[in-house]
NUTI-567977 format. One record per residue: x, y, z of N, C-alpha, C in turn; residue in three letters. Coordinates in steps of 0.2 Angstrom, whole numbers, padded with zeros to 4 digits, always signed. Layout:
NUTI-567977
XYZXYZXYZALA...
***
This chain:
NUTI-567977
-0058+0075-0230-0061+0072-0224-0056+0066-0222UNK-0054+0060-0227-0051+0056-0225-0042+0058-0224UNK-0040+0064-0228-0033+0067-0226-0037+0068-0218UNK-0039+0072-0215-0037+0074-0209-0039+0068-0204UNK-0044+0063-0206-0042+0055-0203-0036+0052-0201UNK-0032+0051-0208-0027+0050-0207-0022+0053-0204UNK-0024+0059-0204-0018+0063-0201-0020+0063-0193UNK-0024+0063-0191-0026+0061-0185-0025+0055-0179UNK-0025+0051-0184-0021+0043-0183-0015+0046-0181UNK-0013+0046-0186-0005+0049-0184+0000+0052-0179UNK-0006+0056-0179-0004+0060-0173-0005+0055-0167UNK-0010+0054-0166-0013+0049-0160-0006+0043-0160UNK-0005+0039-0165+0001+0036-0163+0009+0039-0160UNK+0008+0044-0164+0016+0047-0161+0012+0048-0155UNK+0007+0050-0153+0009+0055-0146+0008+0046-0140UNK+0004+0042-0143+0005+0036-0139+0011+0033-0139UNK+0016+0033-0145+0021+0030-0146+0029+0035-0140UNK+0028+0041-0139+0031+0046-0134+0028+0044-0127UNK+0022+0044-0127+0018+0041-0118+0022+0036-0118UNK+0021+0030-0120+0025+0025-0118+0034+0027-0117UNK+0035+0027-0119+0044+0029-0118+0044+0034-0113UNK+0040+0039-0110+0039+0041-0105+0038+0039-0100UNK+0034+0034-0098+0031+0030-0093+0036+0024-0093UNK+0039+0020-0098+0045+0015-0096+0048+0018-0091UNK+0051+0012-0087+0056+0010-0079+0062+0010-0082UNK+0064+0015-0077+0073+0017-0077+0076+0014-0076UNK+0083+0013-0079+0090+0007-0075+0089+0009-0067UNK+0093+0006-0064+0096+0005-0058+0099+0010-0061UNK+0101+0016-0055+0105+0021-0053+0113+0018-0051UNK+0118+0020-0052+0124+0016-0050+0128+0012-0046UNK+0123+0021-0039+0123+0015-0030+0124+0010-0032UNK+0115+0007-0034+0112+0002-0034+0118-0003-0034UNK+0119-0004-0041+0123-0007-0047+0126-0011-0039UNK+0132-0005-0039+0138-0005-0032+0133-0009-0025UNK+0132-0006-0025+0129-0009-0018+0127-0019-0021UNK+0122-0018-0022+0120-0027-0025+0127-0031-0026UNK+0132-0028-0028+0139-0033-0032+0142-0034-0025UNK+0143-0030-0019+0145-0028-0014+0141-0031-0008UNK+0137-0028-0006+0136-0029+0002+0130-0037+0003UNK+0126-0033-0006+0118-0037-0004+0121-0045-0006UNK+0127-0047-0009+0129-0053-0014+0130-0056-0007UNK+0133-0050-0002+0137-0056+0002+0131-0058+0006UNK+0124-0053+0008+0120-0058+0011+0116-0062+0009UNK+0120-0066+0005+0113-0072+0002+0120-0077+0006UNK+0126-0077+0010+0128-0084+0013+0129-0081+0022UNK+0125-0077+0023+0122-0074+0030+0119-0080+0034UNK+0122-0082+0038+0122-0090+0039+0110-0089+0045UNK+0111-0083+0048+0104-0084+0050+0099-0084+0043UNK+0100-0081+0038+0097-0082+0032+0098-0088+0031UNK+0106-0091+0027+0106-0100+0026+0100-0102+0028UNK+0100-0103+0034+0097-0107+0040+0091-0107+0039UNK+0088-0100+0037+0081-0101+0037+0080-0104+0032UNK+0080-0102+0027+0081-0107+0022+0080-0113+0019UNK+0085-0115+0023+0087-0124+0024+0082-0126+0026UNK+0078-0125+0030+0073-0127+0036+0066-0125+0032UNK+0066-0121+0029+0059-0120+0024+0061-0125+0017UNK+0066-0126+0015+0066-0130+0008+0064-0138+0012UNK+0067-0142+0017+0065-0145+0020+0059-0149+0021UNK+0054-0143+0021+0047-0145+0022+0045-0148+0017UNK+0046-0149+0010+0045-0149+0007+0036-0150+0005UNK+0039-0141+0002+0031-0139+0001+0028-0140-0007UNK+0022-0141-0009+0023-0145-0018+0017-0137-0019UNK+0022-0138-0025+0019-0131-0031+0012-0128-0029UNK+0006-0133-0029+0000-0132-0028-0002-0129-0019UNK+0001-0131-0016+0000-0130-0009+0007-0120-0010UNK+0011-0120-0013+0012-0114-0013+0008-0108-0016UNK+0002-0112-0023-0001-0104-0026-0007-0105-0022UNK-0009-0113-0017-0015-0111-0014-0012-0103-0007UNK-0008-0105-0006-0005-0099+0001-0004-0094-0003UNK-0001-0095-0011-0003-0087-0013-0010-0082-0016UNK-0014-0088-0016-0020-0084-0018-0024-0082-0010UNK-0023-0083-0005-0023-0084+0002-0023-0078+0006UNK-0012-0075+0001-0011-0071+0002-0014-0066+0001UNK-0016-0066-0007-0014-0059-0010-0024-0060-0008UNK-0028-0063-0008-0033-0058-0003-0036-0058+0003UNK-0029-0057+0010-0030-0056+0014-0027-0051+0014UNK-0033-0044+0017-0031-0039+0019-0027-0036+0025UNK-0023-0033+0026-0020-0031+0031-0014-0037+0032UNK-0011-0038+0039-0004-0042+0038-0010-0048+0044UNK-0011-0054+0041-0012-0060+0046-0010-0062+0049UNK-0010-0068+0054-0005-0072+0058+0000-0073+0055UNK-0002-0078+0051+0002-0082+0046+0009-0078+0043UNK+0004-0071+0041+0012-0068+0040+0018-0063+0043UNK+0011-0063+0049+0017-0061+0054+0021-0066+0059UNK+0019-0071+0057+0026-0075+0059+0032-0076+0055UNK+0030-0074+0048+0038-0073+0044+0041-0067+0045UNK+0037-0061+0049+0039-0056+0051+0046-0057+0058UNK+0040-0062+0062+0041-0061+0070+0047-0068+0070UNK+0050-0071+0065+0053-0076+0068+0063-0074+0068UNK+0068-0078+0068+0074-0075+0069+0076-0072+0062UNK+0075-0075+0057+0076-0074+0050+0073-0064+0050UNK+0065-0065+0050+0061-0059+0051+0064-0052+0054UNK+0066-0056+0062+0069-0050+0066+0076-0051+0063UNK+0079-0051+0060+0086-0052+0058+0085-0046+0053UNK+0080-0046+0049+0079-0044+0043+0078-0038+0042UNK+0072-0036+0046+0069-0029+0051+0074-0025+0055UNK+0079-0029+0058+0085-0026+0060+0091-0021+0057UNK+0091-0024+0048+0096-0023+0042+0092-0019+0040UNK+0084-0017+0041+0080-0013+0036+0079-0007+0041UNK+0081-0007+0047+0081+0001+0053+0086+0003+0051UNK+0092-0001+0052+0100+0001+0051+0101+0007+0044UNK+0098+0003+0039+0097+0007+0032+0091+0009+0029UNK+0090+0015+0030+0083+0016+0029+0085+0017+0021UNK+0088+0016+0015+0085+0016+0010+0082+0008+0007UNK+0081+0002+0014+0079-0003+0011+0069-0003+0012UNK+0067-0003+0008+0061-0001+0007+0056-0009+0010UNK+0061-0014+0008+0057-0019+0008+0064-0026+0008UNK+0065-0029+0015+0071-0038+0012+0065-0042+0013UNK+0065-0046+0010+0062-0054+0011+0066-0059+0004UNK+0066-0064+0009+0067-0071+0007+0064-0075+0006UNK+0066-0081+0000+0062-0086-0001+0066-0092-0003UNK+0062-0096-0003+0066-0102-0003+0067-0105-0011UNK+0070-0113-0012+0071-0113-0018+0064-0113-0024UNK+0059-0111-0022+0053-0112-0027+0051-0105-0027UNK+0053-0102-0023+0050-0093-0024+0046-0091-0019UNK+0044-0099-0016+0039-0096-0008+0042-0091-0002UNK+0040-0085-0001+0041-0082+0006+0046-0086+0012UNK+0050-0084+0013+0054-0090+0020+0052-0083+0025UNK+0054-0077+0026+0054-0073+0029+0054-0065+0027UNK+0051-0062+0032+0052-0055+0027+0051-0047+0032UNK+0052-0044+0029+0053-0035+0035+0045-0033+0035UNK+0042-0032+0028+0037-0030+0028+0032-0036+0023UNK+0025-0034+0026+0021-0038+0020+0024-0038+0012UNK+0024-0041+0010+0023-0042+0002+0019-0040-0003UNK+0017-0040-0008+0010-0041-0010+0008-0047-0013UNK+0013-0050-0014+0012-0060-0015+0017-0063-0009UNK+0013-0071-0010+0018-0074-0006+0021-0080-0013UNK+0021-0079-0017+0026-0085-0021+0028-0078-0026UNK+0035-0079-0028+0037-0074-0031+0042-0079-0036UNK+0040-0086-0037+0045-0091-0040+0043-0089-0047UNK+0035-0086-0050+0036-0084-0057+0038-0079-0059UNK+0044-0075-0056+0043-0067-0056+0049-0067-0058UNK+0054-0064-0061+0062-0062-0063+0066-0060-0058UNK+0062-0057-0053+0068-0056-0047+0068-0063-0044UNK+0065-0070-0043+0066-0075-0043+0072-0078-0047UNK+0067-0079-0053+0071-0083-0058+0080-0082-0059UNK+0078-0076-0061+0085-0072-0060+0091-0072-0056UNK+0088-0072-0051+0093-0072-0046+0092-0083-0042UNK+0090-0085-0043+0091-0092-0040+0095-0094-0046UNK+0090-0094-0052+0097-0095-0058+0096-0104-0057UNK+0091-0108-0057+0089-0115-0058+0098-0117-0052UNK+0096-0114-0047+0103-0117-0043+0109-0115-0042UNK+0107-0111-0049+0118-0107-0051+0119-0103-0047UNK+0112-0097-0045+0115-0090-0044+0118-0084-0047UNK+0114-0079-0045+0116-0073-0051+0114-0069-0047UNK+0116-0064-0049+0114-0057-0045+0110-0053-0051UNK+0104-0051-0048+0099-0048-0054+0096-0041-0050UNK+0100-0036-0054+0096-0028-0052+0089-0026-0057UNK+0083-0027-0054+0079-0024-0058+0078-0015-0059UNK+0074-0011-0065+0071-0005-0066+0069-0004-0061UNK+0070+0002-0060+0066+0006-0054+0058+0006-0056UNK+0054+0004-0052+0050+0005-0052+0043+0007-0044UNK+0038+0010-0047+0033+0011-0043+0031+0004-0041UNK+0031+0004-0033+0032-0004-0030+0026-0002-0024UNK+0018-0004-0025+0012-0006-0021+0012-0007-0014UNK+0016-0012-0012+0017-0014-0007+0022-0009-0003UNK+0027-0005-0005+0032+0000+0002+0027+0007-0002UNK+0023+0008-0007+0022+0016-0010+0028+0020-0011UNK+0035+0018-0014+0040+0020-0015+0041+0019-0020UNK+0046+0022-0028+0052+0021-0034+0056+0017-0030UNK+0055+0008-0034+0061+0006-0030+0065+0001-0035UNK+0069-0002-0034+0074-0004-0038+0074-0012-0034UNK+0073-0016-0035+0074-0023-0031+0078-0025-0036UNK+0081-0027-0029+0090-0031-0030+0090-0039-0029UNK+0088-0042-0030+0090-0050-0029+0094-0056-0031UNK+0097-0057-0025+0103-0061-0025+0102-0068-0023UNK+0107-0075-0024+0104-0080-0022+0106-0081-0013UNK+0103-0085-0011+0105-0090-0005+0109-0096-0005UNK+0114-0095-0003+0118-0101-0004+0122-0104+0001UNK+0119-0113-0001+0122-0116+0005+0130-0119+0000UNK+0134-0119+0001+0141-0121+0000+0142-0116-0007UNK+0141-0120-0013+0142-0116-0019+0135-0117-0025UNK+0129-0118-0020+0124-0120-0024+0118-0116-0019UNK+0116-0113-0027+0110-0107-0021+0102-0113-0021UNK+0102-0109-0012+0095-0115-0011+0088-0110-0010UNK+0089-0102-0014+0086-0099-0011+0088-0092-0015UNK+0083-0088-0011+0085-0081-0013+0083-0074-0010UNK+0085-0068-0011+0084-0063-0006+0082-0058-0009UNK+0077-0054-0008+0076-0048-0013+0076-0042-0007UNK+0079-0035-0007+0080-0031-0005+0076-0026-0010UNK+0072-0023-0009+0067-0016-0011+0072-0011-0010UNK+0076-0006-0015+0082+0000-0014+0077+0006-0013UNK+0075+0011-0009+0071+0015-0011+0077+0021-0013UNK+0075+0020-0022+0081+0025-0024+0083+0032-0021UNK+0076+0037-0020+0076+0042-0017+0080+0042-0012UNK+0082+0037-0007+0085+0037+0000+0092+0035+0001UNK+0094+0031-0006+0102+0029-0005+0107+0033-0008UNK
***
């Protein structure tokens, strides 16, 4: 009785230890790679981006009034005023423009130097994404990097997608950042 216990533990581990490794997030596909070092790098000094930008880091918005707008966000349903003005502004339309032209971009938005929303193509699923790794990552405390995440299943476009985030930069210092959603399937 206790042999087939044990042996049953066993099993149950291996076959949980194989699920897991199953369900893990895939590299970025190579496009990807290529495209991010290439085309998305160069739009983080896209001067209508800059701009926007500029003008949001400006207001100078404090930490708590950003996870108040993001607890705000994330439970209001459907797209609001509020964030269809990040939609509807030149940034927004600029954005929504680069995501018709190239339908494998699933999702761009922008944010400024703390992670908050500046402008965006589609809703989000948050509005502060400054605790998140495609933030961190790619703002880089100022330096800038360019950061390709795992593909993954993404709630907000219902696609496998791969977010590429690159900094915003005014001169040689990033005051910001831009996340593209790649829907792998399409590029």
């Amino acid at each position: 009785m206790k042999r087939n216990f044990v042996s049953m533990i066993v099993i149950v581990a291996f076959v949980a230890m194989f699920s897991g490794t199953a369900l893990a997030a895939e590299k970025a596909p190579g496009k990807v790679m290529e495209l991010a070092k290439s085309t998305l790098a160069d739009m983080g000094r896209d001067p209508v981006i800059v701009e926007a930008v500029k003008a949001e880091n400006a207001r100078g918005k404090t930490l708590a009034a950003i996870r108040e707008m993001d607890e705000k966000w994330k439970t209001t349903p459907g797209i609001a005023d509020f964030m269809q003005t990040m939609m509807d502004s030149k940034c927004g339309r600029y954005l929504i423009g680069i995501q018709d032209k190239n339908p494998y971009f699933a999702e761009i938005f922008v944010m400024d130097n703390q992670g908050a929303n500046v402008c965006l193509s589609d809703k989000t699923s948050d509005y502060w994404q400054g605790d998140e790794a495609k933030f961190k990552n790619s703002f880089a405390g100022g330096k800038g990097a360019v950061f390709v995440d795992d593909v993954e299943f993404d709630d907000s476009t219902q696609s496998y997608i791969s977010q590429v985030s690159v900094p915003v930069f005014d001169g040689n210092r990033a005051i910001g950042a831009i996340t593209f959603g790649i829907d792998v399937d399409k590029l």
